[in-house]
PDB file of N, CA, C and O in Angstrom:
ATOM      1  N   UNK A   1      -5.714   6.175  59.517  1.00  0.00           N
ATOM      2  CA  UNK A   1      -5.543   5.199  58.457  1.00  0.00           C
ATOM      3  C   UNK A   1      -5.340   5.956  57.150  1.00  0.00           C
ATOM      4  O   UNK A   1      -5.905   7.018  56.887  1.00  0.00           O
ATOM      5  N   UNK A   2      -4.377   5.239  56.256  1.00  0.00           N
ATOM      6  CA  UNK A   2      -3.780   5.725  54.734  1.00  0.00           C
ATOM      7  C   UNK A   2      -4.534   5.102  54.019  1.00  0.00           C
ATOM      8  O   UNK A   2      -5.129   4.049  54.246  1.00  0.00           O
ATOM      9  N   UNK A   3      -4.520   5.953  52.843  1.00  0.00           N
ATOM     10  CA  UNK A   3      -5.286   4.902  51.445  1.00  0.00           C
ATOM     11  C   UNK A   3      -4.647   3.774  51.565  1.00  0.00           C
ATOM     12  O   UNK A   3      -5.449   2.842  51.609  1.00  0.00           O
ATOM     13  N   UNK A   4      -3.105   3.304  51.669  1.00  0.00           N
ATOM     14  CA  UNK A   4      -2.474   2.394  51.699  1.00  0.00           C
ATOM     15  C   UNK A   4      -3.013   1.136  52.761  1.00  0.00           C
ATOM     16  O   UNK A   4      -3.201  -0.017  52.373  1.00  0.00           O
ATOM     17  N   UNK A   5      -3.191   1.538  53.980  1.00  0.00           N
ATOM     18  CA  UNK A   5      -3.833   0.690  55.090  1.00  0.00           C
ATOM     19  C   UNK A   5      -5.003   0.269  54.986  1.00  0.00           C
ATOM     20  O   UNK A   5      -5.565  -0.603  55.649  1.00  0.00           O
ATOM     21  N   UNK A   6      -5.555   1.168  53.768  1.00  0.00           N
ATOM     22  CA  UNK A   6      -7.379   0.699  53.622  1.00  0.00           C
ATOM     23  C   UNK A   6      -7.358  -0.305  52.935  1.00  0.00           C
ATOM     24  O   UNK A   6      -7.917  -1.375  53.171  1.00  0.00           O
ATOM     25  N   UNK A   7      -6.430   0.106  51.660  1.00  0.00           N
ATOM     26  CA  UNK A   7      -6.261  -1.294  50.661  1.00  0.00           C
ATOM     27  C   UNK A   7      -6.190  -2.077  50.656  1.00  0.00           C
ATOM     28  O   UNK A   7      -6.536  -2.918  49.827  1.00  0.00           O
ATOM     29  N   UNK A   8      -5.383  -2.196  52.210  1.00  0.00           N
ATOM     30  CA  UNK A   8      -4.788  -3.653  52.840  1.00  0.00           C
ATOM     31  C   UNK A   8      -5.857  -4.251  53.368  1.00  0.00           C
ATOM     32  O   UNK A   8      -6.230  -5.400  53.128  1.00  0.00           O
ATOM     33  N   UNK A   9      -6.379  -3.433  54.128  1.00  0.00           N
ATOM     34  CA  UNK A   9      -8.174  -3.817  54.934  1.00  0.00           C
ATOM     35  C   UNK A   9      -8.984  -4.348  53.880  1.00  0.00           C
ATOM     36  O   UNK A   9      -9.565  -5.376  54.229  1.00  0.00           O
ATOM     37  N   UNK A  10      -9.232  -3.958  52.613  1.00  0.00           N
ATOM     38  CA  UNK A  10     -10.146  -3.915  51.711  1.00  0.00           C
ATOM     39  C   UNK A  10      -9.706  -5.596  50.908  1.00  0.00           C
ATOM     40  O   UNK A  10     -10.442  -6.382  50.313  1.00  0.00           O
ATOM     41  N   UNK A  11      -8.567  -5.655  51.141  1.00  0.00           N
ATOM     42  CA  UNK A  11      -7.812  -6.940  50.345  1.00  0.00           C
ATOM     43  C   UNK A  11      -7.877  -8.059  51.278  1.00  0.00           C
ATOM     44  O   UNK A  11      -7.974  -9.179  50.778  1.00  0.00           O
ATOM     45  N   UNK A  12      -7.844  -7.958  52.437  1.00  0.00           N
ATOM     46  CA  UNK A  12      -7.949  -9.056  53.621  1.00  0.00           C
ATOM     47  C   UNK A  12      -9.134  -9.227  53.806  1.00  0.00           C
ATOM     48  O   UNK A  12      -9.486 -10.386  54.027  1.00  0.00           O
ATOM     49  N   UNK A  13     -10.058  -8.264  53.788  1.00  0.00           N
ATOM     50  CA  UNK A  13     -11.949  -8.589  53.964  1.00  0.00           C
ATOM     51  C   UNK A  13     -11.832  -9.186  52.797  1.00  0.00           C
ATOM     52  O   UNK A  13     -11.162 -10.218  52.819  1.00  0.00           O
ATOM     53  N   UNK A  14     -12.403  -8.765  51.481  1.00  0.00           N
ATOM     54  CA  UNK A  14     -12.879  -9.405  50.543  1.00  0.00           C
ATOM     55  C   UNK A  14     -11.808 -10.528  49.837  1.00  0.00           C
ATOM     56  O   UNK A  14     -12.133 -10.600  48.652  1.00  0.00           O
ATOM     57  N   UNK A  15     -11.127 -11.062  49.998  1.00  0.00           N
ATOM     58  CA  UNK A  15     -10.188 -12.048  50.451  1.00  0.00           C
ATOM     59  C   UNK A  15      -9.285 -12.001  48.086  1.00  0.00           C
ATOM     60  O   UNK A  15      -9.163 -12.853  47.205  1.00  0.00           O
ATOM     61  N   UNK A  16      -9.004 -10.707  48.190  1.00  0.00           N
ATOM     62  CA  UNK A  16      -8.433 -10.567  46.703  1.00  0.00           C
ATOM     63  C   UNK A  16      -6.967  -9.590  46.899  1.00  0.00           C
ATOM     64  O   UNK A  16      -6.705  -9.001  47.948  1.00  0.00           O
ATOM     65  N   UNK A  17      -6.597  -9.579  46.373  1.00  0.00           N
ATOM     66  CA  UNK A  17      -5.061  -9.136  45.995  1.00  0.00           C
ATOM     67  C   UNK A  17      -5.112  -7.963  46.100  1.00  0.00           C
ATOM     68  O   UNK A  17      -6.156  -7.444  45.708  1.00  0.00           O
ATOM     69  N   UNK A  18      -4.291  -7.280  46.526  1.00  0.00           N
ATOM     70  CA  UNK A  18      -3.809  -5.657  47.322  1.00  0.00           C
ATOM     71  C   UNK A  18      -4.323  -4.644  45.614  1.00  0.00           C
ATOM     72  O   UNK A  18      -5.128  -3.713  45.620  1.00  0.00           O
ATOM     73  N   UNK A  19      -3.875  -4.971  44.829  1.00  0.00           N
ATOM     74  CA  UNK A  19      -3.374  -4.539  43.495  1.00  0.00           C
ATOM     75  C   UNK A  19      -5.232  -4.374  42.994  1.00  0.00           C
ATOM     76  O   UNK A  19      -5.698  -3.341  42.512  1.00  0.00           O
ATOM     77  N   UNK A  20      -6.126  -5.792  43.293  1.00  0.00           N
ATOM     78  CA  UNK A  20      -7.514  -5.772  42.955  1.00  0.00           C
ATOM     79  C   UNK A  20      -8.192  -4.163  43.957  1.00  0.00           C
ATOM     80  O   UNK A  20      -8.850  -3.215  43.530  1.00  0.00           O
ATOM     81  N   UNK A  21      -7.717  -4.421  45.231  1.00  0.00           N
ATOM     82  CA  UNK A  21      -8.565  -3.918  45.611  1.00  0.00           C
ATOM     83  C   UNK A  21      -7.827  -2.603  45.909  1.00  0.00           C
ATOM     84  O   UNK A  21      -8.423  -1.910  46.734  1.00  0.00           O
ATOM     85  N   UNK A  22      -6.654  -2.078  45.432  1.00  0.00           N
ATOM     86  CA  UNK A  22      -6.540  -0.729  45.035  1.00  0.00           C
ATOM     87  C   UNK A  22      -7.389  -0.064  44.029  1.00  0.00           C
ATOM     88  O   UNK A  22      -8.019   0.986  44.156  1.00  0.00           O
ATOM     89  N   UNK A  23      -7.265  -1.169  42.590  1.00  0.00           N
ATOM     90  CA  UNK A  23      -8.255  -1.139  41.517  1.00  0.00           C
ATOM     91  C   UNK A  23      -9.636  -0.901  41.986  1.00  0.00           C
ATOM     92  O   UNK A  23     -10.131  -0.094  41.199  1.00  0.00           O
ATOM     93  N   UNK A  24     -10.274  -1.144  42.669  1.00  0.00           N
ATOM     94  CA  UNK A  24     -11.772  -1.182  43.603  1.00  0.00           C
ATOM     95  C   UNK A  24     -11.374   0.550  44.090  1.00  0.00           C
ATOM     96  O   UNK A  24     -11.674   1.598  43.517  1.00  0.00           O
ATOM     97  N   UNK A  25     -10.665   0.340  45.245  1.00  0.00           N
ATOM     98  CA  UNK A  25     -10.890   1.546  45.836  1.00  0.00           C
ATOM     99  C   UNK A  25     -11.053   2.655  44.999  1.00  0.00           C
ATOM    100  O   UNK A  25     -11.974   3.439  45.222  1.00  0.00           O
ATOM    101  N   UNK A  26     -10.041   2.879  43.773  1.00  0.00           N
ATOM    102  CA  UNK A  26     -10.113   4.088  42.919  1.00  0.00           C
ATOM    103  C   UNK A  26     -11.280   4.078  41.966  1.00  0.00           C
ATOM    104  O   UNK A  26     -11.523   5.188  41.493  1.00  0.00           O
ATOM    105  N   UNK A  27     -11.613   3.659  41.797  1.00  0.00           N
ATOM    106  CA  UNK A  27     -12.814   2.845  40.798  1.00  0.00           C
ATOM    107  C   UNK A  27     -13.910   3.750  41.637  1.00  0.00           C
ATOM    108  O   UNK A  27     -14.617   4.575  41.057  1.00  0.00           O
ATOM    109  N   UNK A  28     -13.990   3.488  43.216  1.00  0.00           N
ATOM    110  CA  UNK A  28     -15.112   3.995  43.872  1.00  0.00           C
ATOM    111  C   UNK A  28     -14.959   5.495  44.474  1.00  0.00           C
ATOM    112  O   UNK A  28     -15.767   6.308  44.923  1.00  0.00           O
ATOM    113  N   UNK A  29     -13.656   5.491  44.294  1.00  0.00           N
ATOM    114  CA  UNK A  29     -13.499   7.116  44.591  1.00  0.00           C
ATOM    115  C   UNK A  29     -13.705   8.111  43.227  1.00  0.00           C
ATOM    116  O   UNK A  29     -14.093   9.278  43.282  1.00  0.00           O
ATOM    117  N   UNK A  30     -13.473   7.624  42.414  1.00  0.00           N
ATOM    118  CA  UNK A  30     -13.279   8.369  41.017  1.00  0.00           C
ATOM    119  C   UNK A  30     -15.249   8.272  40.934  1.00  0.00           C
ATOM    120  O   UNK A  30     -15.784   9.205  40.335  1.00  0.00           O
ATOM    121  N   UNK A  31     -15.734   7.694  41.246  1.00  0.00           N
ATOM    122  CA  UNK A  31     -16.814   7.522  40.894  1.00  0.00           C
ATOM    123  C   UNK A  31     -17.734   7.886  41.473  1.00  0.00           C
ATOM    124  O   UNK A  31     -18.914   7.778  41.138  1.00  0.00           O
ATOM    125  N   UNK A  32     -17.046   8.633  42.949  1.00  0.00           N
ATOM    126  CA  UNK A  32     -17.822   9.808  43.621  1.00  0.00           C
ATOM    127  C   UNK A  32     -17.209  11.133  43.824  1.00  0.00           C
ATOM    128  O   UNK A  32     -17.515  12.060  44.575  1.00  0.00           O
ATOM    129  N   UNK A  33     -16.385  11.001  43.072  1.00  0.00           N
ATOM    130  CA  UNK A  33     -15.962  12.814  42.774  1.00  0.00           C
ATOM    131  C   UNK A  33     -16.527  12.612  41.174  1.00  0.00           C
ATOM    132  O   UNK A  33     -16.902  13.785  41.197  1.00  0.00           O
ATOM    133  N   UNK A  34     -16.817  12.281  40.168  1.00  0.00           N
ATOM    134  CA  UNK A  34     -17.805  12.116  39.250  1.00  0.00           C
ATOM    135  C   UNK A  34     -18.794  12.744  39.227  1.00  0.00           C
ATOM    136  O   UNK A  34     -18.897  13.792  38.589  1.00  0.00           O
ATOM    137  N   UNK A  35     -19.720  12.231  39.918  1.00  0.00           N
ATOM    138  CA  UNK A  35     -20.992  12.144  40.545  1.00  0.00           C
ATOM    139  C   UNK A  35     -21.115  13.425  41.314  1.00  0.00           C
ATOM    140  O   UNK A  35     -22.147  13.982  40.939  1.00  0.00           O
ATOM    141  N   UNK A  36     -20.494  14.129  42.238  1.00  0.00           N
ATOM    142  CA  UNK A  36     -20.501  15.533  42.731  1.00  0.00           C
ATOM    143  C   UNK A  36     -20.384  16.697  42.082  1.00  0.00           C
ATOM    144  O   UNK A  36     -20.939  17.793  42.168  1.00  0.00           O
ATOM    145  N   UNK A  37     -19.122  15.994  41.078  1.00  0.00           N
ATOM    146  CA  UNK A  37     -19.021  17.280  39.840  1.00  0.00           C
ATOM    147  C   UNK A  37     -19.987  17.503  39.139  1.00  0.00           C
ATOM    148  O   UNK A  37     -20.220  18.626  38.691  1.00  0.00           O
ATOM    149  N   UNK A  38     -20.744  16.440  38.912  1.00  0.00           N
ATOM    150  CA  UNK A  38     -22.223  16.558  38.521  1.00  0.00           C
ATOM    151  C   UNK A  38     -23.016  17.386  39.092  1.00  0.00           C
ATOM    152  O   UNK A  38     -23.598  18.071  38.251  1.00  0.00           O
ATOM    153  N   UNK A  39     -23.276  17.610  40.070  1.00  0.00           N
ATOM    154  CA  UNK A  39     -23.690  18.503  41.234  1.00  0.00           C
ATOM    155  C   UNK A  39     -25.127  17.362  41.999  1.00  0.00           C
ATOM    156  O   UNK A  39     -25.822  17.697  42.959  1.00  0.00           O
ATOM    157  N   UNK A  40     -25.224  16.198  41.328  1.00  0.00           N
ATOM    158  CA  UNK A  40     -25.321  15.177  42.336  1.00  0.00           C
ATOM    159  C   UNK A  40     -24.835  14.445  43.663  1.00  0.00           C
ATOM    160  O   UNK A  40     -23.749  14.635  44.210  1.00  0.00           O
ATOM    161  N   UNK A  41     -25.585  13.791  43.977  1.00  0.00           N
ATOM    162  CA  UNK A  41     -25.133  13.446  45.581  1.00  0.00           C
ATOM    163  C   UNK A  41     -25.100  11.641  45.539  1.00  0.00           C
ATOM    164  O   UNK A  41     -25.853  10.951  44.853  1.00  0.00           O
ATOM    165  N   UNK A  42     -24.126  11.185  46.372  1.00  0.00           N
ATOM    166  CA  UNK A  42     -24.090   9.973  46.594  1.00  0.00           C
ATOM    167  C   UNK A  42     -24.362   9.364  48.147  1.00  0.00           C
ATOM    168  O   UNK A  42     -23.839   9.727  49.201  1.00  0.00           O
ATOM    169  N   UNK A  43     -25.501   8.170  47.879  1.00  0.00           N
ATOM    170  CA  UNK A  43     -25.948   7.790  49.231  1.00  0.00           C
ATOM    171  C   UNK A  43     -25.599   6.581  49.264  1.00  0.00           C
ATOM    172  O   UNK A  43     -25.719   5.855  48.277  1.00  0.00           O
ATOM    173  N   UNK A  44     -24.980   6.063  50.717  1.00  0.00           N
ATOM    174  CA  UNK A  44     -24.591   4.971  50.732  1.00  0.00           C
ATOM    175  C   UNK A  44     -25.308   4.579  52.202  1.00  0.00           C
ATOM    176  O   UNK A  44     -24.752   4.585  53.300  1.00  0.00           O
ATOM    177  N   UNK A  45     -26.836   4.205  51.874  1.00  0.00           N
ATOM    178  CA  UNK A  45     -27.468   3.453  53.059  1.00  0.00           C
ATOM    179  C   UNK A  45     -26.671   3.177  54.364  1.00  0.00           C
ATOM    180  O   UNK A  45     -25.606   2.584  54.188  1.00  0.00           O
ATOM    181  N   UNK A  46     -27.022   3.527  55.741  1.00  0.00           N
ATOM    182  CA  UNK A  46     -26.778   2.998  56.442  1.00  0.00           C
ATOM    183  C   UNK A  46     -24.692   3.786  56.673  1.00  0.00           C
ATOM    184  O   UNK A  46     -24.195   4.054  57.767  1.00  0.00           O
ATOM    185  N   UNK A  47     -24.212   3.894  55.757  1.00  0.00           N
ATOM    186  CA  UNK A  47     -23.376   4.619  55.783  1.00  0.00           C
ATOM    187  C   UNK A  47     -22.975   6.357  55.758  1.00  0.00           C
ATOM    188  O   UNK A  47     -22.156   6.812  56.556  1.00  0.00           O
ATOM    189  N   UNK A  48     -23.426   6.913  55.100  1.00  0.00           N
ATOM    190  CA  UNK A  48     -23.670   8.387  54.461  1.00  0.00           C
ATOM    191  C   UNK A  48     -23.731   8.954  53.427  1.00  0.00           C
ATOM    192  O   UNK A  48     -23.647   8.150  52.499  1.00  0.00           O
ATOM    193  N   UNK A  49     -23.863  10.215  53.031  1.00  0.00           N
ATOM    194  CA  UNK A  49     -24.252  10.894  51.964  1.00  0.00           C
ATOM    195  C   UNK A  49     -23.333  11.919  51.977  1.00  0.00           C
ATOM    196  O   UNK A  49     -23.057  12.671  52.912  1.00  0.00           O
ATOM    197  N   UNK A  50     -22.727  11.874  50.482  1.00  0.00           N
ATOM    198  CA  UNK A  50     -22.023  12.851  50.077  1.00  0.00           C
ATOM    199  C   UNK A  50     -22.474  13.972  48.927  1.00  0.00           C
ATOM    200  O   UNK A  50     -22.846  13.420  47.891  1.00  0.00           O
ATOM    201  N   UNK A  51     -22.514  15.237  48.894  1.00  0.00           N
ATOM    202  CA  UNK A  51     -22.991  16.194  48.170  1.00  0.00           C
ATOM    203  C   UNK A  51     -21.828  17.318  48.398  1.00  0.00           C
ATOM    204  O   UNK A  51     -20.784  17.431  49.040  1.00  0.00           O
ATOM    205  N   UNK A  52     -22.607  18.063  47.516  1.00  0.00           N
ATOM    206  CA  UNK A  52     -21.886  19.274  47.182  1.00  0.00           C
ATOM    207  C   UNK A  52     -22.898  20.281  47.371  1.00  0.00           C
ATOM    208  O   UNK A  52     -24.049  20.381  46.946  1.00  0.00           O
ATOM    209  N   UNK A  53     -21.972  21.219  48.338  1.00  0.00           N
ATOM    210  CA  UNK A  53     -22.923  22.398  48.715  1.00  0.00           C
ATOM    211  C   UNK A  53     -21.945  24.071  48.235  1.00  0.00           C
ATOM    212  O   UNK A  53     -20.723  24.204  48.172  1.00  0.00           O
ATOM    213  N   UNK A  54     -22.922  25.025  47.995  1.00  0.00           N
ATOM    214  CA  UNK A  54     -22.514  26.387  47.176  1.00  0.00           C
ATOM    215  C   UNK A  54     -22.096  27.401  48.677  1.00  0.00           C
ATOM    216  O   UNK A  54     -22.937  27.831  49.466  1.00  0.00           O
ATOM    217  N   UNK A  55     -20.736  27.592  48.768  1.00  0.00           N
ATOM    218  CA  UNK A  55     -20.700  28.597  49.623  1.00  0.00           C
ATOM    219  C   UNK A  55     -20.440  30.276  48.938  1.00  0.00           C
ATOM    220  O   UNK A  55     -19.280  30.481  48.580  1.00  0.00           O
ATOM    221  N   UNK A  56     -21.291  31.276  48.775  1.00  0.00           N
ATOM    222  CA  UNK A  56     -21.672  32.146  48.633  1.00  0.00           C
ATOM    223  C   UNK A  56     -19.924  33.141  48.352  1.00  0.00           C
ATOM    224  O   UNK A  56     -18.950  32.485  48.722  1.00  0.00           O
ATOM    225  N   UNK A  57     -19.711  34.076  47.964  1.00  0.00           N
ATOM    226  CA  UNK A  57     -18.834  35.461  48.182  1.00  0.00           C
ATOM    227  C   UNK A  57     -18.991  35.982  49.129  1.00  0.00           C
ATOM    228  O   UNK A  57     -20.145  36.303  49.411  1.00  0.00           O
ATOM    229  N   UNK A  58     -17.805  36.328  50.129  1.00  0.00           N
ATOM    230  CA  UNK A  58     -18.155  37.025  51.017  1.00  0.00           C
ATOM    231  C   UNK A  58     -16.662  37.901  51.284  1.00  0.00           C
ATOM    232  O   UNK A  58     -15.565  37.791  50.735  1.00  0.00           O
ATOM    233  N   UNK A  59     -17.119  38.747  52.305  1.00  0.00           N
ATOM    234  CA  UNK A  59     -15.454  39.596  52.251  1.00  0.00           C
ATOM    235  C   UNK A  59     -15.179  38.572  53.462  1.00  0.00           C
ATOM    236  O   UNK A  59     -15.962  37.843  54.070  1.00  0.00           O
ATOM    237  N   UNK A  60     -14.061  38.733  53.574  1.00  0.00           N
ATOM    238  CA  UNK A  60     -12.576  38.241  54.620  1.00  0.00           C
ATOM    239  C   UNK A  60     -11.392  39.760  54.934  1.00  0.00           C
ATOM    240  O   UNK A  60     -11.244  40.833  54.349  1.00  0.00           O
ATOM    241  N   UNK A  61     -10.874  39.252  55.903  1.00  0.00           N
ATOM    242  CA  UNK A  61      -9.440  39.910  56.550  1.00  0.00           C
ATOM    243  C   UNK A  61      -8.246  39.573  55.890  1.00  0.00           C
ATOM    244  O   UNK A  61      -8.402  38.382  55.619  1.00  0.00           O
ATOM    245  N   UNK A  62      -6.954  39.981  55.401  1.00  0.00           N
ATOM    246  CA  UNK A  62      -5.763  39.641  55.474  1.00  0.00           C
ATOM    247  C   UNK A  62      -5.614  39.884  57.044  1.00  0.00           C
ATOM    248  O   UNK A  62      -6.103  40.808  57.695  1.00  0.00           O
ATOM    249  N   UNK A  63      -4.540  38.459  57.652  1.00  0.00           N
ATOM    250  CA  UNK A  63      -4.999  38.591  59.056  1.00  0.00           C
ATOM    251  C   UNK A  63      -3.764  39.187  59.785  1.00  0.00           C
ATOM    252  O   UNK A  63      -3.713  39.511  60.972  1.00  0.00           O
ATOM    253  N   UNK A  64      -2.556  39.290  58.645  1.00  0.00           N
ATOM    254  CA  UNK A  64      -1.202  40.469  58.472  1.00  0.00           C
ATOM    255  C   UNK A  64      -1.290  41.897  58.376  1.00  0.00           C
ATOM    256  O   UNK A  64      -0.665  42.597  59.173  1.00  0.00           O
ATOM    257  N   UNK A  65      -2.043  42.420  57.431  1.00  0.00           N
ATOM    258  CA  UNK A  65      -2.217  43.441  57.211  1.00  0.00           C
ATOM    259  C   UNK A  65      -4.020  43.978  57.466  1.00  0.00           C
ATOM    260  O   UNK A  65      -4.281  45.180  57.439  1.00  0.00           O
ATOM    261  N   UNK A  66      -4.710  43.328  57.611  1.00  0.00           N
ATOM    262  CA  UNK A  66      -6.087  44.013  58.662  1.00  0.00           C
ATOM    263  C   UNK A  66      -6.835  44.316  57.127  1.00  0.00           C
ATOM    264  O   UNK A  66      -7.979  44.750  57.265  1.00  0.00           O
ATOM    265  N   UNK A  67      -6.428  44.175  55.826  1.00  0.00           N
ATOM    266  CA  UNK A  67      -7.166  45.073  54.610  1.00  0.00           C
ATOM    267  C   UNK A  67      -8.119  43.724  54.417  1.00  0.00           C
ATOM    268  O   UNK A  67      -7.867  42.561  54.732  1.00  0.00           O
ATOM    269  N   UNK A  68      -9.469  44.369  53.698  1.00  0.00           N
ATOM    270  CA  UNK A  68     -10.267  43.492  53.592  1.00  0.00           C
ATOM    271  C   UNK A  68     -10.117  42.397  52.031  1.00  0.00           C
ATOM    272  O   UNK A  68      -9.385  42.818  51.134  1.00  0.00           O
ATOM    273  N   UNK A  69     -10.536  41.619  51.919  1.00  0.00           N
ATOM    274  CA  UNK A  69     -10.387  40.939  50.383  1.00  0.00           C
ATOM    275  C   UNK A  69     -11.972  40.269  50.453  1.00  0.00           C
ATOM    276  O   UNK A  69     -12.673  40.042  51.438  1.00  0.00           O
ATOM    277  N   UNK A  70     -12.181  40.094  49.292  1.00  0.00           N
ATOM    278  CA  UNK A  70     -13.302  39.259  48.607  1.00  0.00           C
ATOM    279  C   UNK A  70     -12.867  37.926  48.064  1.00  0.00           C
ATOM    280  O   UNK A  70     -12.226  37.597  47.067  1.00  0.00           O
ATOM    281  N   UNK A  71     -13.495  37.194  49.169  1.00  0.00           N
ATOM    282  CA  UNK A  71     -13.201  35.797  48.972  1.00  0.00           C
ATOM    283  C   UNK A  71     -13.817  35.283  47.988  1.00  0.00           C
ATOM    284  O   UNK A  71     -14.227  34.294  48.596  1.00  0.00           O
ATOM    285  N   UNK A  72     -14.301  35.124  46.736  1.00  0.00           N
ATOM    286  CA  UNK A  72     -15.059  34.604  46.067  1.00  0.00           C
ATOM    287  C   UNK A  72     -16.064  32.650  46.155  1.00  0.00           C
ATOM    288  O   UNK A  72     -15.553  31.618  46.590  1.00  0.00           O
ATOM    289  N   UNK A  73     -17.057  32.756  45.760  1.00  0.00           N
ATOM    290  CA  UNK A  73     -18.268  31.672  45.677  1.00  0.00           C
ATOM    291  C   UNK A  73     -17.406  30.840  45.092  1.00  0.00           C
ATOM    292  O   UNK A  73     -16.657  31.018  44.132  1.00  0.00           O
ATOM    293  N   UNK A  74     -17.659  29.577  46.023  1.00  0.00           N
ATOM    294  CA  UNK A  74     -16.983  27.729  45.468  1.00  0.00           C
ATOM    295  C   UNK A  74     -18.071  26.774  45.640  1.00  0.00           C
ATOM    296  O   UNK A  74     -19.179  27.121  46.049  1.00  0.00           O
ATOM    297  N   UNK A  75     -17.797  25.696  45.365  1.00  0.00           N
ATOM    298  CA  UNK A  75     -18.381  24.382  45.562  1.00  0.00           C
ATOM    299  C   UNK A  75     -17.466  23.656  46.593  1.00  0.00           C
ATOM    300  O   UNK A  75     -16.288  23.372  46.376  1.00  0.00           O
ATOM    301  N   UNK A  76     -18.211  23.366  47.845  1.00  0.00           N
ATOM    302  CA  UNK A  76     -17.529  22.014  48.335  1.00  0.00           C
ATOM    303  C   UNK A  76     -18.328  20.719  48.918  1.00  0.00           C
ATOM    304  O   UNK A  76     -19.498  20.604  49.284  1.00  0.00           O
ATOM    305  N   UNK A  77     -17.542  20.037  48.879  1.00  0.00           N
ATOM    306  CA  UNK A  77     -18.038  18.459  49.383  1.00  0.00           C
ATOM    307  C   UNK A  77     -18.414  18.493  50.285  1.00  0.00           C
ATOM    308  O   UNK A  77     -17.889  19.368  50.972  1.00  0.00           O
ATOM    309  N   UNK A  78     -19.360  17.788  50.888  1.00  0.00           N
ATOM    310  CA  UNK A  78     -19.882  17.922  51.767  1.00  0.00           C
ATOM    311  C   UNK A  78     -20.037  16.131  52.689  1.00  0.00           C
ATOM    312  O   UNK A  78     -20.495  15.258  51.952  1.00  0.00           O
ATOM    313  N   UNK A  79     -19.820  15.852  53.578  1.00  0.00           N
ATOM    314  CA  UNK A  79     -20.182  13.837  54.275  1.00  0.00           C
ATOM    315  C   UNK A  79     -21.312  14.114  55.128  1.00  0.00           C
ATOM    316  O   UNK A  79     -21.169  15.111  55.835  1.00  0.00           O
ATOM    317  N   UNK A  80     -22.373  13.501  55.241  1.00  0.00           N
ATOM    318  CA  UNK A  80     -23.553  13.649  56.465  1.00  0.00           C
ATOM    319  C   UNK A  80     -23.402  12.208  56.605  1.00  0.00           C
ATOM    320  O   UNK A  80     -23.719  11.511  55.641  1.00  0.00           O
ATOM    321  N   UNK A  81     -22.796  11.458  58.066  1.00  0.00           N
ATOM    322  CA  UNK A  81     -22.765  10.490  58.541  1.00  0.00           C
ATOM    323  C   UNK A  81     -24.101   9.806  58.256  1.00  0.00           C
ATOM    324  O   UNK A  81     -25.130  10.463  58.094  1.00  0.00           O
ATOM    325  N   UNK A  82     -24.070   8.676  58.208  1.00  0.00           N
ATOM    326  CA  UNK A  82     -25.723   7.946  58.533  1.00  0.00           C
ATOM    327  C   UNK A  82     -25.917   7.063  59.676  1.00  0.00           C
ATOM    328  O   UNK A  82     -24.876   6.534  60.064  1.00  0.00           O
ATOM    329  N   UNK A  83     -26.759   6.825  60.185  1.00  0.00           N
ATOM    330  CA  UNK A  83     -27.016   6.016  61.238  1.00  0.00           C
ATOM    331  C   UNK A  83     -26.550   4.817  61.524  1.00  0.00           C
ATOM    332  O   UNK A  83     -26.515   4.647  62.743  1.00  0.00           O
ATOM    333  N   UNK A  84     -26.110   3.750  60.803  1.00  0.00           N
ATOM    334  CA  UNK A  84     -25.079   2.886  61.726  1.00  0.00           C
ATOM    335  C   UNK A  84     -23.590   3.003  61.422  1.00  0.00           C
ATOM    336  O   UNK A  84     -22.803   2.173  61.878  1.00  0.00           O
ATOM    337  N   UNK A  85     -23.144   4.141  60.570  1.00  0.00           N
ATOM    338  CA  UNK A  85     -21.914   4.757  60.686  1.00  0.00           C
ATOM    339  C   UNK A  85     -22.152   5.727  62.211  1.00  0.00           C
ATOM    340  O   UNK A  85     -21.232   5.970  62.991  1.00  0.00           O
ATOM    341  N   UNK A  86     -23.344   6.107  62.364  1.00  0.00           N
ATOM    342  CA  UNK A  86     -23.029   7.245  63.666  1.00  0.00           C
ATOM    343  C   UNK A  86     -23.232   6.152  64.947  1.00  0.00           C
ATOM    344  O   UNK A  86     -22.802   6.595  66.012  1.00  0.00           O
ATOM    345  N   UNK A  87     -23.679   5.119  64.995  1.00  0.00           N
ATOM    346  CA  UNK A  87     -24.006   4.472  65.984  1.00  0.00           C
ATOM    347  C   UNK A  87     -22.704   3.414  66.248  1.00  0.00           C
ATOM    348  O   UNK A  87     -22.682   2.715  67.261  1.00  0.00           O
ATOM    349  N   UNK A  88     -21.839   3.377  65.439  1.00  0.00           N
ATOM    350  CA  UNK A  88     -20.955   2.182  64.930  1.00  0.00           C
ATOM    351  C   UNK A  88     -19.289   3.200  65.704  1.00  0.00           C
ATOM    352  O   UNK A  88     -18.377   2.630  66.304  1.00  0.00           O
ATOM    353  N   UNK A  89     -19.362   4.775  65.420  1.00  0.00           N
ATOM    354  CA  UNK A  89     -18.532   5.409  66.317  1.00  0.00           C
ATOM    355  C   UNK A  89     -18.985   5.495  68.020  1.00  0.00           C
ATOM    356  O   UNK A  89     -18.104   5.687  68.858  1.00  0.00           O
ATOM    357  N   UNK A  90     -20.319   5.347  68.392  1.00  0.00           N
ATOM    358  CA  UNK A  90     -20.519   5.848  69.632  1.00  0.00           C
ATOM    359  C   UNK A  90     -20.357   4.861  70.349  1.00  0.00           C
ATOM    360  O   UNK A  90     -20.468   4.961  71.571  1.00  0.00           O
TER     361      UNK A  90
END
């Protein structure tokens, strides 16, 4: 599924206009990459939790030439399913 197909999902459930609930969707995405950049976490009961976790410097391979490089320390996002999102796939 596309952002596009969700919109459509999101506009047929809550029974409002494609255009509203694009407006919604970005509204709620902007508002959890926000919230991470913060270096806060967002929980959505019953659904999951999104955070941001520190992955460290470490060396790496060029996997062409065999020479080593230093990958340098980032931030990334992180999803931990929640329980009737994990029960709702099985």
């Amino acid at each position: 599924m596309n952002k596009k197909e969700l919109v459509e999902c999101i506009a047929e459930a809550a029974d409002i206009s494609k255009a509203a609930a694009e407006k919604a969707l970005n509204g709620t995405l902007a508002a959890i990459a926000d919230t991470l950049k913060k270096g806060d976490k967002v929980t959505l009961v019953g659904f999951g939790t999104f955070s941001v976790s520190k992955r460290d410097a470490r060396q790496g391979r060029n996997p062409q030439t065999g020479a080593a490089i230093k990958i340098p320390a980032k931030k990334v996002a992180k999803f931990k399913a929640g329980s009737k999102l994990s029960e709702a796939i099985n």
